[in-house]
BADOSE-286459 format. One record per residue (C-alpha): y, x, z; residue in three letters. Coordinates in steps of 0.001 Angstrom, whole numbers, plus 500000, padded with zeros to 6 digits. Layout:
+--------+--------+--------+------+
!     yy !     xx !     zz ! vomi !
+--------+--------+--------+------+
!      Y !      X !      Z !  ALA !
...
+--------+--------+--------+------+
This chain:
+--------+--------+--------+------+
!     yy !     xx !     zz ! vomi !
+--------+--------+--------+------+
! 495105 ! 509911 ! 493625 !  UNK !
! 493975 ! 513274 ! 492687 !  UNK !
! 490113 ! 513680 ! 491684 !  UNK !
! 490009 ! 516561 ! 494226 !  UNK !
! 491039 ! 514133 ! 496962 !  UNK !
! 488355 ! 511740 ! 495863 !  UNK !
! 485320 ! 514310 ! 495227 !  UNK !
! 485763 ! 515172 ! 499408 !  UNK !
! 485112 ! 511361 ! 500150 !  UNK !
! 481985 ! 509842 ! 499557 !  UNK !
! 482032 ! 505609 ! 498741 !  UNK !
! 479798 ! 504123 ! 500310 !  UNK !
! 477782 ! 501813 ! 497816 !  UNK !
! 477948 ! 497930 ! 499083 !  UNK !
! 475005 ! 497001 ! 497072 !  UNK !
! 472103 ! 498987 ! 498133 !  UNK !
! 469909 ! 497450 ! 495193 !  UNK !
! 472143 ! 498533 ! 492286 !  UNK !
! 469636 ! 501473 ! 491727 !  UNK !
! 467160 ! 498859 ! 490247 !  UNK !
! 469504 ! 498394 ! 487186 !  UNK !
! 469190 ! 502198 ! 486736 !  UNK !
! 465069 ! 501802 ! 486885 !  UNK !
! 464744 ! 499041 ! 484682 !  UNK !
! 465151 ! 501041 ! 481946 !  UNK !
! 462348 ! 502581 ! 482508 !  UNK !
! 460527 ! 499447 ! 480869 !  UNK !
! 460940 ! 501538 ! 477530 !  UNK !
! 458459 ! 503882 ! 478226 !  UNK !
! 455518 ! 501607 ! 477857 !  UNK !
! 455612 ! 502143 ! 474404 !  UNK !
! 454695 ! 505654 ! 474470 !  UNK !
! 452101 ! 505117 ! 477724 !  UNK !
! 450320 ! 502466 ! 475456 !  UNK !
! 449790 ! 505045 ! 472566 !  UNK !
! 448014 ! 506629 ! 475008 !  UNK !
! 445259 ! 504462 ! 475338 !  UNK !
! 444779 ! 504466 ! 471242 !  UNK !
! 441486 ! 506167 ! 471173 !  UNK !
! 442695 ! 509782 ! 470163 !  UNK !
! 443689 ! 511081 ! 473586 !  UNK !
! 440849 ! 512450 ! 476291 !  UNK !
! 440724 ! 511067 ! 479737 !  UNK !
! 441640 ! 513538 ! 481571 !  UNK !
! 444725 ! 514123 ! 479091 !  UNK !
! 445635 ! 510646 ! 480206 !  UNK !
! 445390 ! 510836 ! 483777 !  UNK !
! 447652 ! 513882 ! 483778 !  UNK !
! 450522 ! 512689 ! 481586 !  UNK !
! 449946 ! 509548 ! 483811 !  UNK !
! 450762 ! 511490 ! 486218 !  UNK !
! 453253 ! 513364 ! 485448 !  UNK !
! 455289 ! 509869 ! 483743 !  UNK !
! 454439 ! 508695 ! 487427 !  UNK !
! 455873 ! 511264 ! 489153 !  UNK !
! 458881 ! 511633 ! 486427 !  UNK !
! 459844 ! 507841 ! 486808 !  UNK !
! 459436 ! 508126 ! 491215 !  UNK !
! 462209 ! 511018 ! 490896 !  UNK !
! 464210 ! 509029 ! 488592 !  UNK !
! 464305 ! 506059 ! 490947 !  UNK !
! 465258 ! 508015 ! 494139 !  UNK !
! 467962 ! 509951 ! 492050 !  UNK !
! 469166 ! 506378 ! 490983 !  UNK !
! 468918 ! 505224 ! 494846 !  UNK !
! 470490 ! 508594 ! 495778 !  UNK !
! 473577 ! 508305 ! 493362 !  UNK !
! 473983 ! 503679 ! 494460 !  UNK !
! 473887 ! 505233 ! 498075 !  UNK !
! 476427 ! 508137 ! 497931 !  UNK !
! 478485 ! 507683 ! 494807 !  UNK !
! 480422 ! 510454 ! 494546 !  UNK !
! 482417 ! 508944 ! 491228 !  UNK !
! 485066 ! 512230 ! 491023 !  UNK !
! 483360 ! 514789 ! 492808 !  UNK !
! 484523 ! 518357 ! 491791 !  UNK !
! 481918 ! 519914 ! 494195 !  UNK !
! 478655 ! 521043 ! 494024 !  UNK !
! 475457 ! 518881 ! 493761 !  UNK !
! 474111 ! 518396 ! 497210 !  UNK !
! 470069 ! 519665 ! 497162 !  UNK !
! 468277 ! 517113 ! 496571 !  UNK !
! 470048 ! 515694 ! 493813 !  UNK !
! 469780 ! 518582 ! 492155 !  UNK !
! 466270 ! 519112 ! 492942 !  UNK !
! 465948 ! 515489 ! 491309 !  UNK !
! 467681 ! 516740 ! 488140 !  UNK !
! 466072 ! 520117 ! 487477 !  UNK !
! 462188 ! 517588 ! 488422 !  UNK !
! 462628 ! 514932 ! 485698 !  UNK !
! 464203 ! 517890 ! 483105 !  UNK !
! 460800 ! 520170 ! 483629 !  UNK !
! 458678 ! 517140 ! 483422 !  UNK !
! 460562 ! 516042 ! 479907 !  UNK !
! 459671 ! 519943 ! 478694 !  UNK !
! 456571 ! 519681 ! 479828 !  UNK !
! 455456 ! 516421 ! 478915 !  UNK !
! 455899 ! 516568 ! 474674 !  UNK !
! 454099 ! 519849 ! 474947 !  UNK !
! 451105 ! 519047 ! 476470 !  UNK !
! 450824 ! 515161 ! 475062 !  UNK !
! 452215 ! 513770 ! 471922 !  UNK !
! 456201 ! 514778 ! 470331 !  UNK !
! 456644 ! 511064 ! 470710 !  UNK !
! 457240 ! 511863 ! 474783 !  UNK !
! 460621 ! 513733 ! 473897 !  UNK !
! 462415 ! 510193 ! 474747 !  UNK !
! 461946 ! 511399 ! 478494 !  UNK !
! 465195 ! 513525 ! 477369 !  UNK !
! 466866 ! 510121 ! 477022 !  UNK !
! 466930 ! 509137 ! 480992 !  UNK !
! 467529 ! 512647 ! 481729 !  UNK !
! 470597 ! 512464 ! 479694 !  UNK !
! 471663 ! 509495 ! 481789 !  UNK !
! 470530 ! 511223 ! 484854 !  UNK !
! 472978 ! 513824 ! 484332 !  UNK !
! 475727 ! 511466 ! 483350 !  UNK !
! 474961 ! 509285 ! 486671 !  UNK !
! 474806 ! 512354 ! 488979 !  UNK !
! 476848 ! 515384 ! 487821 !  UNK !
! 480502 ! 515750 ! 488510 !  UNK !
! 483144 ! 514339 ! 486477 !  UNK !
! 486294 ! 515557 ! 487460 !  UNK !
! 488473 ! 518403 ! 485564 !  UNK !
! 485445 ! 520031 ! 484460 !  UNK !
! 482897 ! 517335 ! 483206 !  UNK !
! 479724 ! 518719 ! 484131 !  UNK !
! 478406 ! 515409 ! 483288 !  UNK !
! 479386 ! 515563 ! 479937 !  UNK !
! 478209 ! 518705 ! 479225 !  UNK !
! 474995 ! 517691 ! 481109 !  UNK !
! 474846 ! 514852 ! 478458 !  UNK !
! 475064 ! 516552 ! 475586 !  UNK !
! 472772 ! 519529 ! 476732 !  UNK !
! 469669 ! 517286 ! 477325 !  UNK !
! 470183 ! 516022 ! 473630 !  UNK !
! 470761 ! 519280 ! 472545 !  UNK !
! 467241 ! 520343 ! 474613 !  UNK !
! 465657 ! 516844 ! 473013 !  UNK !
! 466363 ! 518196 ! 469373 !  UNK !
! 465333 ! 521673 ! 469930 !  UNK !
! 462338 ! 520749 ! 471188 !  UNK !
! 461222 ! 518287 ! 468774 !  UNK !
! 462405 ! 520666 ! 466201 !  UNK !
! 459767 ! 523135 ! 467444 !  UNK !
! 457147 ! 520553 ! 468076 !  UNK !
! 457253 ! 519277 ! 464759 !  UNK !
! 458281 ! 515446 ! 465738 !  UNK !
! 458717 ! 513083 ! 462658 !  UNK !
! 462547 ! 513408 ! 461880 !  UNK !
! 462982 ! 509379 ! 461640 !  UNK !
! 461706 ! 509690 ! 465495 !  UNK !
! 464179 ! 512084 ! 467342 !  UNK !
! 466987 ! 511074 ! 464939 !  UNK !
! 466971 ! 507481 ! 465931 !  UNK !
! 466906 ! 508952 ! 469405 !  UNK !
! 470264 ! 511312 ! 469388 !  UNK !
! 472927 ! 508523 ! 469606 !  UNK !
! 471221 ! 506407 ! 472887 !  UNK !
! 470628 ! 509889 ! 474487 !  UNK !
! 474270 ! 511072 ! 473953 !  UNK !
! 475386 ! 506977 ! 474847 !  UNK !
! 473493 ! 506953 ! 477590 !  UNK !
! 475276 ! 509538 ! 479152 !  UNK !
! 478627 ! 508958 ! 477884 !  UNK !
! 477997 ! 505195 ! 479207 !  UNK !
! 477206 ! 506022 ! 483292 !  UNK !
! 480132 ! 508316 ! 482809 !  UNK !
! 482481 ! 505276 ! 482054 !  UNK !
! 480446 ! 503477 ! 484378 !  UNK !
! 481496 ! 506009 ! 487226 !  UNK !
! 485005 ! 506317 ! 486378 !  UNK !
! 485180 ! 502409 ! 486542 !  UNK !
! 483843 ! 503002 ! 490140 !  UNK !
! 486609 ! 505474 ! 490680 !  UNK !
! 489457 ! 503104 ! 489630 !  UNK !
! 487823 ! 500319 ! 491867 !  UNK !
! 487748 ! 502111 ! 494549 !  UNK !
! 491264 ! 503346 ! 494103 !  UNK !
! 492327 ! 499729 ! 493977 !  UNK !
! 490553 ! 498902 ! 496850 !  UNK !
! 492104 ! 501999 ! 499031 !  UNK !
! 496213 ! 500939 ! 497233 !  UNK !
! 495193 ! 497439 ! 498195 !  UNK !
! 494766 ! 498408 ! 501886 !  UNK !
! 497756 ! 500402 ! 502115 !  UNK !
! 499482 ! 497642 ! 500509 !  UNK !
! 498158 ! 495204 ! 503629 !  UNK !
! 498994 ! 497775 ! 506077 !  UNK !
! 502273 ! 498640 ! 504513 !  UNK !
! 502956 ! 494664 ! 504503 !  UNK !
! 502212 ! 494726 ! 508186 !  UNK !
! 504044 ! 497252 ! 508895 !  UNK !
! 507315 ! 495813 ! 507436 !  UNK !
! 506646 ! 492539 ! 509306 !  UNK !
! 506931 ! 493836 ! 512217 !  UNK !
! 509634 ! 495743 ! 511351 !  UNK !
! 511367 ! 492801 ! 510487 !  UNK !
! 510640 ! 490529 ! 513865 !  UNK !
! 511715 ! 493659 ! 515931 !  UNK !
! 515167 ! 493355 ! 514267 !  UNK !
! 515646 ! 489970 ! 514009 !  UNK !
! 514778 ! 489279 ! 517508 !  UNK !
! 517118 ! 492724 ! 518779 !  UNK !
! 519670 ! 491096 ! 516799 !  UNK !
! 519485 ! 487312 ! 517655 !  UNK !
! 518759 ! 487871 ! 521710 !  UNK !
! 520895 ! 490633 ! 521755 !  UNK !
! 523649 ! 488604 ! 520613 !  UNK !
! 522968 ! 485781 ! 522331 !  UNK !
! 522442 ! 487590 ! 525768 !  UNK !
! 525854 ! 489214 ! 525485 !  UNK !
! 527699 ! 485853 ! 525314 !  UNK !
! 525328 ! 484296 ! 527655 !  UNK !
! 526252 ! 487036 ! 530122 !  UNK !
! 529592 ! 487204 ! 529793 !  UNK !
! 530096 ! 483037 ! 530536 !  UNK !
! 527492 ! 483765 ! 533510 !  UNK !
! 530191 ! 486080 ! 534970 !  UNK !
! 532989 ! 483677 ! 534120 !  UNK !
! 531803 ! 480580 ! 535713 !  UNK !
! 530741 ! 482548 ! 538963 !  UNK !
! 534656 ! 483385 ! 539066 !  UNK !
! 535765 ! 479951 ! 538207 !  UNK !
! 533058 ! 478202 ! 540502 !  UNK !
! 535573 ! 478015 ! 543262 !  UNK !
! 538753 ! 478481 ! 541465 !  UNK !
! 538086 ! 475808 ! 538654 !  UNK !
! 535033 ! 474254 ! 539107 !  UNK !
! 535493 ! 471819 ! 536183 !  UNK !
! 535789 ! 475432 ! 533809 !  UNK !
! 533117 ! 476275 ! 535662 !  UNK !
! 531237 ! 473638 ! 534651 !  UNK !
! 532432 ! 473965 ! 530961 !  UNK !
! 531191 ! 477191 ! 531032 !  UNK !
! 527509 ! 476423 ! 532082 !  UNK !
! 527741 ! 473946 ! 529437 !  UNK !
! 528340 ! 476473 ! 526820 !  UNK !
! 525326 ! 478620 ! 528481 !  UNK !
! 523129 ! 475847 ! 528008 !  UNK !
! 524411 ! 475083 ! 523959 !  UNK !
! 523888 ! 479529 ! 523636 !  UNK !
! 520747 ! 479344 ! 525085 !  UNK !
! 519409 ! 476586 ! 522978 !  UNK !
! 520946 ! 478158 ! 520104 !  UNK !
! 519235 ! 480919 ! 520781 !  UNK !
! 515624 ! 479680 ! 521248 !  UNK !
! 516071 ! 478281 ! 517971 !  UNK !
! 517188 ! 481465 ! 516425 !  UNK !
! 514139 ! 483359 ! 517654 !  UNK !
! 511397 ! 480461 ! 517058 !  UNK !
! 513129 ! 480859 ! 513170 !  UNK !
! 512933 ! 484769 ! 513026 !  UNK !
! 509013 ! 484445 ! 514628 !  UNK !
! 508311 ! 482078 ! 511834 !  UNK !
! 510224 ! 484129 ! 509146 !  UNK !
! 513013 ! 481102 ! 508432 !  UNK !
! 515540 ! 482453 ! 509865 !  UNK !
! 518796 ! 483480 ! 507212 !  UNK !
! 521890 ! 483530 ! 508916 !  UNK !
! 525252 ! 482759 ! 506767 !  UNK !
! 528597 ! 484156 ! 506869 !  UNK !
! 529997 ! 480624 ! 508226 !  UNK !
! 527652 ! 480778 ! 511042 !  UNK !
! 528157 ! 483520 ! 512370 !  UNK !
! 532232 ! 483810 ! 512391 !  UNK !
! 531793 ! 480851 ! 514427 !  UNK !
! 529462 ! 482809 ! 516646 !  UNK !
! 531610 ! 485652 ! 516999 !  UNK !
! 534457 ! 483605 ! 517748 !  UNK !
! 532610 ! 481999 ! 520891 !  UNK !
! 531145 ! 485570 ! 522019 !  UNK !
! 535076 ! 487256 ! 521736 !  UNK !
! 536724 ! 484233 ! 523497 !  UNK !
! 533854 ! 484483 ! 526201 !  UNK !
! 534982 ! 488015 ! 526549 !  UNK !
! 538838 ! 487424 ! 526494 !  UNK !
! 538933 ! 489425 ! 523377 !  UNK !
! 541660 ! 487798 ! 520933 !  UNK !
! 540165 ! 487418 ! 517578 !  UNK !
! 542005 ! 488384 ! 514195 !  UNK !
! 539913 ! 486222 ! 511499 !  UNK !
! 540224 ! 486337 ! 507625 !  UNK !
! 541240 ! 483548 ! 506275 !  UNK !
! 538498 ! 483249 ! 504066 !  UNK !
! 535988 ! 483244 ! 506631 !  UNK !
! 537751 ! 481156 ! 508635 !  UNK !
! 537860 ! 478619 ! 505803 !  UNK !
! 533714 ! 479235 ! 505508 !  UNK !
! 534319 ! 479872 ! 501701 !  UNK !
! 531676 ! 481426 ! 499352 !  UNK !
! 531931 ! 484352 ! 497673 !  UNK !
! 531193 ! 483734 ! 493831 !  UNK !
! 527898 ! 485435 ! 493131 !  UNK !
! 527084 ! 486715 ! 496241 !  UNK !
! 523168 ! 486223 ! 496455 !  UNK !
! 522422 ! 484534 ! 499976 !  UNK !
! 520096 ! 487194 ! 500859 !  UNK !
! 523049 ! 489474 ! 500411 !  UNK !
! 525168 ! 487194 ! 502721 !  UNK !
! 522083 ! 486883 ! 505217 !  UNK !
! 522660 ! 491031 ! 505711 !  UNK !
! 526334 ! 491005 ! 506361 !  UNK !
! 525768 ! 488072 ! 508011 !  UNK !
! 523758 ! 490660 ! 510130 !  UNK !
! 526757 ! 493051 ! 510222 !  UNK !
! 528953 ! 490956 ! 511328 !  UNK !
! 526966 ! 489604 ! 514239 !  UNK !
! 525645 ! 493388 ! 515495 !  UNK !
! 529248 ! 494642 ! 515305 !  UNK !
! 530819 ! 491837 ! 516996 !  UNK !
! 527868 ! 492380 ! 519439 !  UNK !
! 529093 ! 495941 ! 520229 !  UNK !
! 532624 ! 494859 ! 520460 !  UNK !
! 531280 ! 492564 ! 523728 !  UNK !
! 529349 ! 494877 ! 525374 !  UNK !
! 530819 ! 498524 ! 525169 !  UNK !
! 533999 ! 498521 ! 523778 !  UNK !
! 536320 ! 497436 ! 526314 !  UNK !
! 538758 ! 495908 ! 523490 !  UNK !
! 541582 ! 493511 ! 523833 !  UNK !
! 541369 ! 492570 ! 520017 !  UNK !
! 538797 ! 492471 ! 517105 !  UNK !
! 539487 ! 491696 ! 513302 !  UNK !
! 537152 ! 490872 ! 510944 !  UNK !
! 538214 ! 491111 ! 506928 !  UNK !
! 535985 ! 490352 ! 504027 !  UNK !
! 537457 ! 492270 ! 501190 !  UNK !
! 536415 ! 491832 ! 497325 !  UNK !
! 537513 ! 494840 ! 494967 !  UNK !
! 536625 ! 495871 ! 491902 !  UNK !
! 535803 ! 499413 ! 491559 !  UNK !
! 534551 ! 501009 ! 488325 !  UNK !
! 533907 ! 497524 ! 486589 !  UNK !
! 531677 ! 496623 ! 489171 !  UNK !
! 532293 ! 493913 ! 492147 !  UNK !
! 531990 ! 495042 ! 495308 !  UNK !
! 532749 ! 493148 ! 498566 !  UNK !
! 533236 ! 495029 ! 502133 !  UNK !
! 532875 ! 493252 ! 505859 !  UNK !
! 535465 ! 495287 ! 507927 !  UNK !
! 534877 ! 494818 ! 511580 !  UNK !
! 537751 ! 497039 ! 513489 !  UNK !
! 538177 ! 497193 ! 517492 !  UNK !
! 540870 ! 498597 ! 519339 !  UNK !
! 538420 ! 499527 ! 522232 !  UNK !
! 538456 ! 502999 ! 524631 !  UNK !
! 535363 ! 504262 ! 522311 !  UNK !
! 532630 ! 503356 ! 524056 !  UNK !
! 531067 ! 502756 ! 520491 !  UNK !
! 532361 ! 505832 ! 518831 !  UNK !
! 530659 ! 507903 ! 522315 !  UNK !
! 527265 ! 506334 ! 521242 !  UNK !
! 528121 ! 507841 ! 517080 !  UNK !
! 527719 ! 510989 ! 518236 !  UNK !
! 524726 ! 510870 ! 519260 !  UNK !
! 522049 ! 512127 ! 516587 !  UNK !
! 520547 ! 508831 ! 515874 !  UNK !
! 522422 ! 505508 ! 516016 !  UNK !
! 520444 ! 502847 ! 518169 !  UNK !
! 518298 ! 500470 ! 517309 !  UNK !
! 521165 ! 498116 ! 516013 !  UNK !
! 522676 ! 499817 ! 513565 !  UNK !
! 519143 ! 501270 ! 512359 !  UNK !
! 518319 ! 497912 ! 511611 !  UNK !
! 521344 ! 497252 ! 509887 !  UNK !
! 520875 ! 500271 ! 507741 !  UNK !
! 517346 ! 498731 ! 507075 !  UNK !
! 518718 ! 495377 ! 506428 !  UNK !
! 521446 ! 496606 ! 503015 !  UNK !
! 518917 ! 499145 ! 501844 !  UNK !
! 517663 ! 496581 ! 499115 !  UNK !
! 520930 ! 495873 ! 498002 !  UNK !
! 522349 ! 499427 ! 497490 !  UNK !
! 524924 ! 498499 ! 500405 !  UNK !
! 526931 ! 501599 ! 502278 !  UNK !
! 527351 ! 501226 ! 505618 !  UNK !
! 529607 ! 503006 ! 507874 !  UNK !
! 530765 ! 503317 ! 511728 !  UNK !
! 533725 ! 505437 ! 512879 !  UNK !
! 536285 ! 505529 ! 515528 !  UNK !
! 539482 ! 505368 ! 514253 !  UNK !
! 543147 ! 506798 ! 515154 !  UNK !
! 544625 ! 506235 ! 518096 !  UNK !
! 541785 ! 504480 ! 519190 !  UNK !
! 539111 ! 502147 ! 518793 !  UNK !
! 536025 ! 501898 ! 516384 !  UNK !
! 535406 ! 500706 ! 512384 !  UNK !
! 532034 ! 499277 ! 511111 !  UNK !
! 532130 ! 498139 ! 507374 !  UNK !
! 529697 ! 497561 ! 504832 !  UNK !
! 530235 ! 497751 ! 501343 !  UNK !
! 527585 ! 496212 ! 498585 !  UNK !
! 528187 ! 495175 ! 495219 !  UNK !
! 528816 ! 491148 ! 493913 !  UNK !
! 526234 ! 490633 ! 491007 !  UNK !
+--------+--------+--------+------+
């Protein structure tokens, strides 16, 4: 994510007490406040840099608050008021402070350094930074000019610079968090997302199947309810088995189990084409229920797929007298590849529905279903007439 994206969004802090880690710091000024009471300074000297260290450590705690509250950890914009206001207070008080007290008060410049690393921005241009490196630039300078020992302000450079450099780090470890956080909810949503992706097809593809044979023995035992009541009967029989069959298919594809094979599903096919008086033309190898060599059974689960969506098609808007069904290995460029062929000789009811400008829902899915393995898929009436669906993926 870009910093520019980030510095419109403020993150809302979760711990609204973080600031105290900020003030606790603080706890190193007593040192200097307790040379004030050694004798050499007036009383009303004390009560005003009392004062003014009072009012200088209030503005650095509601900065601190300020910053745990809205943490704006790439923001490319300008300070909002009263952050700024906050700034520019504790920077005149650590002027003003040295000048009218003791040089040893120039360690004020420290927190102001860490102020500016906590609050300014930090994205292409590091204001913060230079914010940093400025207040121990104005801490040198002025103890320079006050005449501080040299063993004092030296010992302070490094911790003023650190301090700064240190809430900077600290802030762009916020930023990375919080980009975690935000890929981490896409990542759930996304996850959702492709679950129900997945139920939608499974469950178009199992009850659509199932349906279509279910239908078409419906209609066959009405006619043979009179004529041949005991094919009748046979064919109510075979309802019942589909409908089982299919109840189990869908409790499977609800719970994520279901994986259908190659086997399976010729035998399928061969119960939906019969159903529909459609003569069936079956490889020999899947009419033996061989398996391919290296085909990965998530592979075989998606032509699996194929085969039952095409076969699907066949039974419901073809109007065919015969289906085949090949499974063809080749080799092509040194690589493996194996094709399902499903071919119709139907009036081209399916090829009517190609022309549209998106395919349905079925062969959507089966698009969806071979994207992972690189698979081509294709559907395409064919001369004189009737209607092609293959896929093609490679053998590992």
């Amino acid at each position: 994510m870009a910093d520019d994206e980030l510095s419109t969004r403020p993150i809302i802090a979760g711990n609204r007490v973080g600031w105290i880690f900020a003030a606790i710091w603080l706890i190193y000024l007593a040192y200097p406040v307790g040379a004030m009471f050694d004798g050499t300074h007036r009383t009303g000297e004390i009560v005003g840099v009392l004062t003014l260290v009072a009012v200088y450590c209030l503005a650095y705690i509601a900065l601190a608050k300020r910053n745990r509250t809205l943490m704006f950890v790439a923001s490319n914009t300008a300070l909002d008021r009263p952050r700024a206001i906050l700034i520019g207070a504790i920077a005149a008080i650590a002027t003003l402070t040295p000048i009218v007290s003791t040089n040893t008060w120039i360690v004020l410049w420290v927190y102001v350094s860490s102020a500016c690393g906590s609050t300014l921005p930090i994205g292409k241009r590091n204001y913060a930074l230079l914010g940093s490196a400025v207040s121990t630039g104005c801490m040198t300078v002025e103890a320079v000019v006050l005449g501080a020992d040299a063993g004092l302000w030296t010992t302070m450079l490094l911790p003023s610079l650190f301090s700064g450099l240190g809430t900077i780090g600290i802030r762009r470890m916020q930023r990375l968090i919080a980009e975690l956080r935000q890929a981490r909810d896409e990542v759930k949503h996304l996850a959702a997302n492709e679950e129900r992706l997945r139920l939608a097809r499974d469950l178009h593809d199992v009850a659509g199947h199932s349906l279509a044979t279910v239908t078409l023995k419906a209609e066959l035992a009405r006619r043979l309810v009179k004529l041949d009541p005991d094919g009748a009967e046979k064919q109510v029989a075979d309802i019942e088995q589909v409908s089982r069959q299919a109840l189990a298919d869908i409790r499977e594809a609800v719970s994520g189990y279901r994986r259908p094979t190659l086997a399976v599903e010729t035998a399928s096919a061969r119960t939906a084409l019969e159903a529909a008086g459609i003569t069936f033309d079956l490889d020999p190898a899947l009419a033996a229920g061989a398996r391919v060599p290296g085909l990965d059974p998530e592979a075989e689960a998606a032509l699996a797929w194929c085969l039952r969506e095409a076969v699907t098609n066949v039974v419901r808007h073809s109007g065919a007298t015969r289906c085949s069904v090949q499974l063809i290995e080749a080799r092509v460029d040194g690589d493996t590849t194996l094709t399902l062929e499903v071919t119709d000789d139907g009036d081209g009811g399916s090829a009517a529905r190609l022309h549209t400008p998106v395919w349905g829902n079925g062969l959507t899915g089966l698009r969806e279903r071979l994207e992972p393995f690189q698979a081509t898929l294709r559907a395409a009436p064919v001369s004189p007439r009737g209607f092609k669906l293959t896929a093609t993926l490679s053998v590992g």
